[in-house]
C-alpha positions as CSV (number, residue, x, y, z in Angstrom):
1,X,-155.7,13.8,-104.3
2,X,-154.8,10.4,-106.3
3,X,-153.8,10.4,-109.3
4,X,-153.6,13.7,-110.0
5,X,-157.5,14.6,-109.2
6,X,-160.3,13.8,-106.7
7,X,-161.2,10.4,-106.5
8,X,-165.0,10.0,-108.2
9,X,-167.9,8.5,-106.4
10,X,-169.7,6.0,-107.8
11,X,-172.8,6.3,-106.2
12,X,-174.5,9.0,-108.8
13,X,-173.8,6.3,-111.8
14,X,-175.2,3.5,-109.6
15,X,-177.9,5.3,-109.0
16,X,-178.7,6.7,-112.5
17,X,-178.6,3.5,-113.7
18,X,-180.9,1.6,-110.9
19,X,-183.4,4.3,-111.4
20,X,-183.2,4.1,-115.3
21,X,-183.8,-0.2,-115.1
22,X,-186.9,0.6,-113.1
23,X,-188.7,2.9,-114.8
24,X,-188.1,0.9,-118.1
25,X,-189.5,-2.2,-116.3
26,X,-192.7,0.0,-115.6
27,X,-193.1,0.9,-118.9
28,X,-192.7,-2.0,-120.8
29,X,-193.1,-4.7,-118.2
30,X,-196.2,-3.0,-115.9
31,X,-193.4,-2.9,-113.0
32,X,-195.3,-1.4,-110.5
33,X,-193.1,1.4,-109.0
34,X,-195.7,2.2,-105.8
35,X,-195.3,-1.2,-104.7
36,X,-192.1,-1.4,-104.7
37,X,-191.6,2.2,-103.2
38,X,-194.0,1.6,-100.2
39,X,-192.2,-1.7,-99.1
40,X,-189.1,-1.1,-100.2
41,X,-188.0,2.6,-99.7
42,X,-185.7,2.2,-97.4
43,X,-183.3,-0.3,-99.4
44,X,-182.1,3.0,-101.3
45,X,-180.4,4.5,-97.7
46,X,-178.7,1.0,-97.3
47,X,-177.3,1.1,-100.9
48,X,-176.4,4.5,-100.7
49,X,-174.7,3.9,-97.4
50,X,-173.0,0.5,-98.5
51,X,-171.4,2.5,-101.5
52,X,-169.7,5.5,-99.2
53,X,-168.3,2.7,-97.0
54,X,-166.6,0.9,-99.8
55,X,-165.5,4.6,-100.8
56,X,-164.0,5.8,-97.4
57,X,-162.5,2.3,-96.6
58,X,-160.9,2.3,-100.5
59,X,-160.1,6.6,-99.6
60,X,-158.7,5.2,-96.3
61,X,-156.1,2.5,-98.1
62,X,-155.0,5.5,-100.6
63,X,-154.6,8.1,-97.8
64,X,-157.1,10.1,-99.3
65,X,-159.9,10.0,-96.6
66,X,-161.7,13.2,-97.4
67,X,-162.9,12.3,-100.9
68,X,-165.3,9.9,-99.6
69,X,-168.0,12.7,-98.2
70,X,-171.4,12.8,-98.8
71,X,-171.9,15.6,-101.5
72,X,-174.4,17.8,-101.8
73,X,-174.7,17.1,-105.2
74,X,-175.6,13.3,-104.6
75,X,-178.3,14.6,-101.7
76,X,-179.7,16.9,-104.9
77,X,-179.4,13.4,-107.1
78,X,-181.7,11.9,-104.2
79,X,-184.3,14.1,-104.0
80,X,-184.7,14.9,-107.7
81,X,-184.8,10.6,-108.5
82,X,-187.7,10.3,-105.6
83,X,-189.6,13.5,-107.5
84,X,-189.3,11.7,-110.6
85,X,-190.6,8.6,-109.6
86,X,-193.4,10.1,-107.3
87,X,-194.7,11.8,-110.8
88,X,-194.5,8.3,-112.3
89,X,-196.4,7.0,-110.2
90,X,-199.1,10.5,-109.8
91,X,-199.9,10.2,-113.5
92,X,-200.2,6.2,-113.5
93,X,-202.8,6.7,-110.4
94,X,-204.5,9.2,-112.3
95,X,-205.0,7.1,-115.5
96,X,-206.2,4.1,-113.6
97,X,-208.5,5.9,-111.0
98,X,-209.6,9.2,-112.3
99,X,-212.3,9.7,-114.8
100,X,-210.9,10.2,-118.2
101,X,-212.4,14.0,-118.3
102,X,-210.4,14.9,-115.4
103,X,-207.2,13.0,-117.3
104,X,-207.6,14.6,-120.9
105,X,-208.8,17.8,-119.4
106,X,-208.0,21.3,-121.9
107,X,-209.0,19.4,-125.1
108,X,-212.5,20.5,-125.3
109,X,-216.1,18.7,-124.3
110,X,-216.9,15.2,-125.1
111,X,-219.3,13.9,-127.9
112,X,-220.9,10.9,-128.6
113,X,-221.9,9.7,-132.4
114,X,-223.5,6.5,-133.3
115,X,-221.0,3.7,-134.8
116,X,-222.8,1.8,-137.9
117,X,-221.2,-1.2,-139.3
118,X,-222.2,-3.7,-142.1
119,X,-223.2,-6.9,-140.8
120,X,-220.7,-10.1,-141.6
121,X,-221.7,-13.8,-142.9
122,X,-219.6,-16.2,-140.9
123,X,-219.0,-19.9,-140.2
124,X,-220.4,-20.8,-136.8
125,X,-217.5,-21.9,-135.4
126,X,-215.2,-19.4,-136.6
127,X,-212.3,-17.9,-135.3
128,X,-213.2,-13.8,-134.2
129,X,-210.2,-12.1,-132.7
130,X,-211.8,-8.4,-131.5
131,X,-208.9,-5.2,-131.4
132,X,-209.4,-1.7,-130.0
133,X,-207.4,1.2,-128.7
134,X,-209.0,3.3,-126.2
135,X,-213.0,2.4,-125.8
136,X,-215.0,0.1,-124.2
137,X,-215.9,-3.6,-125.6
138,X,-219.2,-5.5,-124.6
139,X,-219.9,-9.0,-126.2
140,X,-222.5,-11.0,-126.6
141,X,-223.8,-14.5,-128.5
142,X,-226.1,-14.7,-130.3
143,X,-228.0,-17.7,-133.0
144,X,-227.5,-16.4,-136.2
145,X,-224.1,-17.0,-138.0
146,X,-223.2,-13.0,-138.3
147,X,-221.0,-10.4,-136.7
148,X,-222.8,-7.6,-135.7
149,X,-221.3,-4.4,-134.8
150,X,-222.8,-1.2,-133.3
151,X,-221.9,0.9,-130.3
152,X,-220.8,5.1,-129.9
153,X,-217.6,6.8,-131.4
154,X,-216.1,9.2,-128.5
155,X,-214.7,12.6,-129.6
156,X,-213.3,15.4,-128.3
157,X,-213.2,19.1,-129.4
158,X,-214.2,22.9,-128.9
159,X,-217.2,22.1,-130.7
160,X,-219.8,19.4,-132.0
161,X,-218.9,20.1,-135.7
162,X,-214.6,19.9,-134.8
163,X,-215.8,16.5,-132.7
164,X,-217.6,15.1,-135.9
165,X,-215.0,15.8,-137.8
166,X,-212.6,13.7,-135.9
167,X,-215.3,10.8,-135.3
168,X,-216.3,11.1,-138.9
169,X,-212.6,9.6,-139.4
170,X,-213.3,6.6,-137.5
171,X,-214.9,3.6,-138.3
172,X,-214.6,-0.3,-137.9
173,X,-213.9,-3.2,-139.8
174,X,-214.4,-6.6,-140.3
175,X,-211.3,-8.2,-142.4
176,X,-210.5,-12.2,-142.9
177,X,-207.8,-12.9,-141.1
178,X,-205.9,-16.6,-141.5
179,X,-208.6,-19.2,-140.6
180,X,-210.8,-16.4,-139.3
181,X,-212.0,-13.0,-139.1
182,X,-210.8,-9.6,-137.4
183,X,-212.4,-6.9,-135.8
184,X,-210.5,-3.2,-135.8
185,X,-210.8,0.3,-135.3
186,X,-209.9,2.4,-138.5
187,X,-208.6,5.8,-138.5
188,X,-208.5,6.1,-134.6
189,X,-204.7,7.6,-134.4
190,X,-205.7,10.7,-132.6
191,X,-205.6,10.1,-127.9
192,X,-209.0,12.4,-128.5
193,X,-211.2,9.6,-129.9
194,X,-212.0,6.4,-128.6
195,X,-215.0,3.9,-129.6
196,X,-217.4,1.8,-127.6
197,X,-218.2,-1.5,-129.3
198,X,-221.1,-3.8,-128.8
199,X,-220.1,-6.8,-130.7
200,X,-223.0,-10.0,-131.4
201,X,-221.0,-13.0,-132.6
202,X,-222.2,-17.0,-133.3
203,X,-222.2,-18.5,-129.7
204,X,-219.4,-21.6,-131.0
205,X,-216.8,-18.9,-132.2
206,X,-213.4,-19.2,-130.2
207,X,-213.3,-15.5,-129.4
208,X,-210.2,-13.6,-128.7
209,X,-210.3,-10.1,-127.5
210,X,-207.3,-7.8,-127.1
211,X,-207.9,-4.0,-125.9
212,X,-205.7,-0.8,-124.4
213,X,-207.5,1.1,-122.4
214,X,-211.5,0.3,-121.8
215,X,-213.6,-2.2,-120.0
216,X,-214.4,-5.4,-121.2
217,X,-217.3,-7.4,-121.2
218,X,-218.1,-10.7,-122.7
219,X,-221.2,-13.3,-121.8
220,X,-223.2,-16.2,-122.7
221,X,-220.2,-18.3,-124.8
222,X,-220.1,-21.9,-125.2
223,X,-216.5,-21.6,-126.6
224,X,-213.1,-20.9,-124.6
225,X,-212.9,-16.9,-124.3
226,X,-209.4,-15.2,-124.6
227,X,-209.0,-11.5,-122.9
228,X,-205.7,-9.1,-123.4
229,X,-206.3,-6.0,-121.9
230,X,-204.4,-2.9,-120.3
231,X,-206.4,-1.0,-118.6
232,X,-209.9,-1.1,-118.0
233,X,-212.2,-3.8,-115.6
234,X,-213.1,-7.1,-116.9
235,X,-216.1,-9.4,-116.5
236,X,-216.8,-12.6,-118.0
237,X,-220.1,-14.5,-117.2
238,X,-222.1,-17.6,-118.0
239,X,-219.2,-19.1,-120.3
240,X,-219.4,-22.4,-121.4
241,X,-215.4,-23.1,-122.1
242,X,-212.1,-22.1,-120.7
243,X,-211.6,-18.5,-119.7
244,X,-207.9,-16.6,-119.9
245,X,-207.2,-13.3,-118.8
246,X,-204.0,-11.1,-118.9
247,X,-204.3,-7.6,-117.9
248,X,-202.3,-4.9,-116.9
249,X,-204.6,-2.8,-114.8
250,X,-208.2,-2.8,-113.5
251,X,-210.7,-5.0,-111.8
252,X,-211.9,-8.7,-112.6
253,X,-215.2,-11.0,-112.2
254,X,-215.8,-14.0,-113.7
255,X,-218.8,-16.2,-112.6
256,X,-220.6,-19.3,-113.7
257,X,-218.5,-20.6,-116.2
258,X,-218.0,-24.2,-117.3
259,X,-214.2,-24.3,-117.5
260,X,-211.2,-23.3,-115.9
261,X,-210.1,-19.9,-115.3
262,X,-206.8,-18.4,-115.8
263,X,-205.5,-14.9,-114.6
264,X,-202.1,-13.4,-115.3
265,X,-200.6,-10.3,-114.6
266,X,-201.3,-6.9,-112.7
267,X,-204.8,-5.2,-111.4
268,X,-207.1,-4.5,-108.5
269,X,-209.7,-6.8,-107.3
270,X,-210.9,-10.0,-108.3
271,X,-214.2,-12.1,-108.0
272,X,-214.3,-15.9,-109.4
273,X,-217.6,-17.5,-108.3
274,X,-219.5,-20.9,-109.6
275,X,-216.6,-22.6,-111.9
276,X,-216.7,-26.2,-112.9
277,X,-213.2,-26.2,-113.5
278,X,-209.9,-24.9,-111.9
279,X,-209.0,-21.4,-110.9
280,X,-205.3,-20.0,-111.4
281,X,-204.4,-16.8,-110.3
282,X,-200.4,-15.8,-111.5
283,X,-199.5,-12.3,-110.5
284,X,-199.8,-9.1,-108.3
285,X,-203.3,-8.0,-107.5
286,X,-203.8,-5.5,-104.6
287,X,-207.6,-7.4,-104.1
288,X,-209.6,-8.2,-102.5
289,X,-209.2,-11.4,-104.1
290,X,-212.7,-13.3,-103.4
291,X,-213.2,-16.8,-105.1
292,X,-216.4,-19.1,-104.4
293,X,-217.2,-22.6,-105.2
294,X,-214.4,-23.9,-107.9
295,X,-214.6,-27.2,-108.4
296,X,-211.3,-28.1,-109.1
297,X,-209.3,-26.0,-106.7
298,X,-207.2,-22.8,-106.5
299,X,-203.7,-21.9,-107.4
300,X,-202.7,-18.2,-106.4
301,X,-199.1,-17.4,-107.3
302,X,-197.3,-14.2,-106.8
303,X,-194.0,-12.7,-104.8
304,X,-196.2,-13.0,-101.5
305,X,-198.2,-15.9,-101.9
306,X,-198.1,-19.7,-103.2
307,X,-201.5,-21.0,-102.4
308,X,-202.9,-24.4,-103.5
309,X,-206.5,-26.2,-103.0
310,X,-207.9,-29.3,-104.8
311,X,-211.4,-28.4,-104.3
312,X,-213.0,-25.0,-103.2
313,X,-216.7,-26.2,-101.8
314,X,-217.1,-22.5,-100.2
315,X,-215.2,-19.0,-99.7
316,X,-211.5,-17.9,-100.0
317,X,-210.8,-13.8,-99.4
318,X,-207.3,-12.4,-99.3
319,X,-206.6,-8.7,-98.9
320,X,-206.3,-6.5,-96.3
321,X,-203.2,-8.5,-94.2
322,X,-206.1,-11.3,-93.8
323,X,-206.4,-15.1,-95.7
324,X,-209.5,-16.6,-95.1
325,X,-210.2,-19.8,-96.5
326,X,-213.6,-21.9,-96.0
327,X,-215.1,-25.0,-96.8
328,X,-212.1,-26.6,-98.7
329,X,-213.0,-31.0,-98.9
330,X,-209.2,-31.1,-100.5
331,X,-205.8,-31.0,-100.0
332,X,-204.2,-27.4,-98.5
333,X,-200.8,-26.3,-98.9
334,X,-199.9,-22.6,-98.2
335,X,-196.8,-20.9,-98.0
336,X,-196.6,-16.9,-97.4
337,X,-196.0,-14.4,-95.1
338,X,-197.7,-11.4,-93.5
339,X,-201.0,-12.8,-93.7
340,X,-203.0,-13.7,-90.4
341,X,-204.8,-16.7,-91.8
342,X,-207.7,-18.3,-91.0
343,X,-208.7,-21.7,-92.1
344,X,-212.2,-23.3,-91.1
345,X,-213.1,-26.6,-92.0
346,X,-210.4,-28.3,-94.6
347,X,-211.2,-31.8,-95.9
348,X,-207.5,-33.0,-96.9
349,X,-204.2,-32.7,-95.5
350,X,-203.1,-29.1,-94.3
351,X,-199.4,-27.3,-94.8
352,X,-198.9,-23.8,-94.0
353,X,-196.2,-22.0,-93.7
354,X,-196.2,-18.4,-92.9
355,X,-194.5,-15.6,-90.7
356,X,-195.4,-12.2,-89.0
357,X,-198.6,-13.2,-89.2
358,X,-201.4,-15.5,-86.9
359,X,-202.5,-18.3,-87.7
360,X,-206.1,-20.3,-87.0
361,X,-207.7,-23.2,-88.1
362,X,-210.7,-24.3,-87.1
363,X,-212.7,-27.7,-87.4
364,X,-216.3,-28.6,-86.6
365,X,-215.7,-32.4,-87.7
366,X,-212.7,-34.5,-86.2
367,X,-209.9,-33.6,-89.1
368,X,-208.7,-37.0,-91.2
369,X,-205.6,-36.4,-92.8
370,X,-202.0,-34.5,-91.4
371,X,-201.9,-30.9,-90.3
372,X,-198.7,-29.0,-90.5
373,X,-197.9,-25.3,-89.5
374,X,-195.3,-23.5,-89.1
375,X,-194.6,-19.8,-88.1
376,X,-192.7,-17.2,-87.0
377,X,-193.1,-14.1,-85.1
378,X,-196.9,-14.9,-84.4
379,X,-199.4,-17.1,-83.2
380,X,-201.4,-20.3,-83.7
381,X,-204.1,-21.4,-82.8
382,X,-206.2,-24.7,-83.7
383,X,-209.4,-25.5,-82.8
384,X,-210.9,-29.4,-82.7
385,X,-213.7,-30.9,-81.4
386,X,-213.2,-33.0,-78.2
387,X,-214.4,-36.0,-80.4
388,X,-211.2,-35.8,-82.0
389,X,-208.1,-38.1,-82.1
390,X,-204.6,-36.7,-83.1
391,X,-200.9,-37.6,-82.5
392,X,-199.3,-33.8,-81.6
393,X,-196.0,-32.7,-82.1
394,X,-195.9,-28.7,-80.8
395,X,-192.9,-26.7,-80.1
396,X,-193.0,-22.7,-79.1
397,X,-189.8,-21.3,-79.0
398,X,-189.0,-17.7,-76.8
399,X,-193.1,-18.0,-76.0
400,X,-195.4,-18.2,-72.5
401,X,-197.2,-21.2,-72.8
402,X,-199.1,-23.7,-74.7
403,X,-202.4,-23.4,-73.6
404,X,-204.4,-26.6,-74.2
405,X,-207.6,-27.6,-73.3
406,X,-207.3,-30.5,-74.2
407,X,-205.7,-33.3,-71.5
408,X,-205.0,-36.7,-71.1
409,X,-202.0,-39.2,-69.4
410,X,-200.6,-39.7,-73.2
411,X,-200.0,-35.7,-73.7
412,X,-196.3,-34.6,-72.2
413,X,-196.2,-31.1,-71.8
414,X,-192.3,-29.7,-71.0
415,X,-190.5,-26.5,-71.0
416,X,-187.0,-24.9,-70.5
417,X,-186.0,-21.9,-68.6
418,X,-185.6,-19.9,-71.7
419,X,-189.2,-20.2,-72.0
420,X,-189.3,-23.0,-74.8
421,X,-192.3,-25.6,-74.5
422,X,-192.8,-28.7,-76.1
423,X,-195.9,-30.8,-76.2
424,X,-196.2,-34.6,-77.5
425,X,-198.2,-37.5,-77.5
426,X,-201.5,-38.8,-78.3
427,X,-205.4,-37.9,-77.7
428,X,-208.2,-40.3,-78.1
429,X,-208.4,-43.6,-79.5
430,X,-208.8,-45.1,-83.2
431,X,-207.0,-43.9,-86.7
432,X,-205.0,-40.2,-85.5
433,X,-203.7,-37.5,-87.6
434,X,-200.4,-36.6,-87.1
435,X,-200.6,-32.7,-85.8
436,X,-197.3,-30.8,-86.5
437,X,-197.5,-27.5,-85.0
438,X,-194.2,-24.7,-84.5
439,X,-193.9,-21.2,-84.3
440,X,-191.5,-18.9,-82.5
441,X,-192.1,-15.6,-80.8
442,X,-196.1,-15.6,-80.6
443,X,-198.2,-18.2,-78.5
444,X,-199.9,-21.6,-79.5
445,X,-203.3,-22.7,-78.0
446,X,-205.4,-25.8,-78.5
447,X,-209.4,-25.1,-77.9
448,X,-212.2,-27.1,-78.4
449,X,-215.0,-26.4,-80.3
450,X,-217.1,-24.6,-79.0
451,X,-220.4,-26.9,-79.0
452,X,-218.1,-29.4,-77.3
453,X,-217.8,-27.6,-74.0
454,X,-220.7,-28.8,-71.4
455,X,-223.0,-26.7,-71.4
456,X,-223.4,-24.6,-67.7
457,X,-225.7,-26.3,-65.3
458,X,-229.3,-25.0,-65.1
459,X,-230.2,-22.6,-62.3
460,X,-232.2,-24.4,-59.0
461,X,-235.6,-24.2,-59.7
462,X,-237.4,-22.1,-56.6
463,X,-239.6,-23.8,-54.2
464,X,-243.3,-23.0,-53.4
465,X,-243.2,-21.8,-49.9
466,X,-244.4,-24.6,-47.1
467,X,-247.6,-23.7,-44.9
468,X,-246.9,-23.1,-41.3
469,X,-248.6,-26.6,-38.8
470,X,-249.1,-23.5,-36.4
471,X,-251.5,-21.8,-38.8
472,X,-254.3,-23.3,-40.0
473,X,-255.4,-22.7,-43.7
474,X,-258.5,-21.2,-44.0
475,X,-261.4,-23.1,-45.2
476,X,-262.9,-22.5,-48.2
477,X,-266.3,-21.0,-48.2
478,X,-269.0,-23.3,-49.4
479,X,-271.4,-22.3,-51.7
480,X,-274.9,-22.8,-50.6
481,X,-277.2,-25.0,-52.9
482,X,-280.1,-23.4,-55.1
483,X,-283.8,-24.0,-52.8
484,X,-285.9,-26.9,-54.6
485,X,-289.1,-26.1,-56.0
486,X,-292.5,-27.2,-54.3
487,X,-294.4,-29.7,-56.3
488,X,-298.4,-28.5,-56.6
């Protein structure tokens, strides 16, 4: 007892008010609770256990010892939290990956009626912003200087006649808005009804789209395109201007475009292909990622990752614990960690930095500019052709060897008893690359290419057999020569 009562833990509050920042992150921030659950579980034992020692140790100073006990009640506190948070993150699953039958099931069968809108004189050039709850959006240019709207109003109910009632509320318009026009959904209040939208618009309009829940589609523009979305897959195609995306949940593709691409926020997989300009990537996305020929580079950003190319010439893929990046004429710089990455064939200078993953770059051309990795807990591996001439500075800390296949009086190979080696020096003649290559607890190996190793001699051609002086070859039979005819 202190001061007249037992002395309060803190750890319920604490708790209560972690959990309670967390959940409104995910609801007004997109925090995604599974991720951080999966990775980062066990941070909630070590808080928990951190707060009863500062209790005991305080109980200990005020002679008090006992009040410091783990309580049942805070094991119930535990347990009910985790449920909490594992229905969070049941229903969130079950928006983004279940059909939305299964979602809204017990509110009756699903009807389509047809949405008819007035077409809309415009300015070619105008300014179209396009807003929707819960329904799909698909658009497309087209020559004539109108908006044109059609598509399906999506209603639920016991019956056709209830559904028509509630679709018959429903309808889109097109309003001036500032220096432009708007697109809407009217009347659309009730979670039962949603509308598909197929949307025509002047191919020169600077086109803003902003949508809930529903895919979103949007092809053949010759202005920059503008996508908000929250849940629901995106694709963008054969786009003449810039292209900026910030979602909340779903997939993305964007291909053939004439601009640079931007893409911010949360979501599944992505696919950039055939872009002019630059490609940024700024968020979490649980990928793949895929991303082919853009022009002006990559930048990937997020809490794992800072990735940047000036020029993509052929593939980059991350997902799955793997980073594979090919064909890349520019400059490289990588930091990250739990990644094994591969690199084949950079153009520019190299940096990685990574940990608790391998490694491996590979070159089929004698590299021109610097190389630098370094890594931890893993491997590396680099891979030249014997053409090649480099300046080397390897360490391997705690590791079994360096194992190069490369050799020559100006390489220096050492190690310690501790099992440290260190490898310096120089290979070949003419301009040489600096190589800087460290890691600590994996292995490190230098190969060549592989159409630099000779190739295996060819196998002894077999000899016809000799004849024998002691047996004569037989003679050939001759053939005997037709009789000649007697003259008369």
């Amino acid at each position: 007892m202190v001061n007249g009562g037992p002395r309060r833990s803190l750890f319920p509050g604490l708790v209560l008010i972690s959990v309670g920042l967390i959940l409104l992150l995910h609801q007004y921030r997109g925090f995604d609770i599974f991720h951080l659950f999966w990775h980062w579980w066990p941070l909630m034992l070590i808080f928990w256990g951190l707060i009863k020692l500062f209790e005991r140790t305080a109980a200990a100073r005020s002679g008090d010892p006992g009040s410091a006990r783990v309580t049942a009640g805070e094991v119930f506190l535990v347990v009910g939290l985790l449920a909490l948070l594992g229905i969070v993150v049941a229903v969130d699953y079950g928006k983004q990956h279940l059909p939305g039958d299964v979602v809204d099931f017990g509110r009756g069968d699903k009807f389509d009626f047809e949405l008819e809108v007035a077409p809309k004189e415009i300015p070619a050039d105008a300014r179209i912003t396009i807003r929707n709850g819960r329904g799909d959006i698909s658009v497309h240019s087209s020559d004539e200087h109108q908006i044109r709207v059609s598509g399906k109003k999506n209603a639920k109910g016991w019956s056709e006649t209830e559904a028509r009632k509630l679709a018959d509320r429903a309808s889109v318009e097109i309003v001036p808005l500032g220096d432009g026009y708007e697109i809407h959904p009217s009347g659309t209040g009730d979670s039962r009804l949603s509308l598909d939208m197929e949307v025509s618009v002047p191919k020169k309009s600077l086109l803003t789209i902003r949508n809930e829940k529903g895919d979103i589609t949007v092809s053949d523009m010759a202005t920059p395109v503008t996508i908000i979305s929250g849940t629901g897959d995106i694709e963008v195609r054969n786009t003449s201007g810039d292209v900026s995306i910030d979602t909340h949940k779903g997939d993305i593709k964007v291909s053939d475009t004439n601009g640079n691409v931007k893409i911010a926020g949360h979501g599944g997989e992505v696919n950039v292909s055939s872009a002019t300009g630059g490609l940024t990537l700024d968020g979490e996305f649980f990928g793949p990622i895929t991303a082919d020929k853009v022009a002006k580079g990559v930048r990937f950003i997020s809490q794992r990752t800072d990735l940047t190319l000036t020029q993509l010439a052929g593939h980059l893929e991350a997902g799955s614990g793997n980073l594979e990046i090919t064909d890349a004429p520019g400059n490289l710089n990588l930091r990250t960690n739990r990644y094994d990455v591969t690199i084949e064939n950079a153009g520019g200078k190299v940096k990685v930095d990574n940990r608790d993953g391998n490694v491996e770059l590979r070159f089929s051309s004698p590299p021109k500019e610097d190389i630098e990795v370094s890594n931890a807990a893993a491997g590396i591996t680099l891979s030249l052709p014997g053409s090649a001439s480099f300046d080397i500075l390897a360490d391997c800390h705690s590791c079994d060897d360096i194992n190069s296949e490369f050799s020559a009086d100006t390489l220096k190979k050492t190690s310690t008893e501790s099992g440290d080696y260190h490898l310096e020096g120089k290979y070949g003649s003419g301009r040489s690359p600096k190589i800087t290559l460290k890691t600590s607890y994996g292995s490190m190996s230098l190969r060549r290419t592989s159409s630099d190793l000779p190739a295996p001699p060819a196998p002894p051609r077999a000899k016809a057999p000799t004849p024998s002086l002691a047996t004569p070859a037989t003679p050939r039979a001759k053939t005997p020569a037709p009789p000649k005819a007697e003259k008369p």
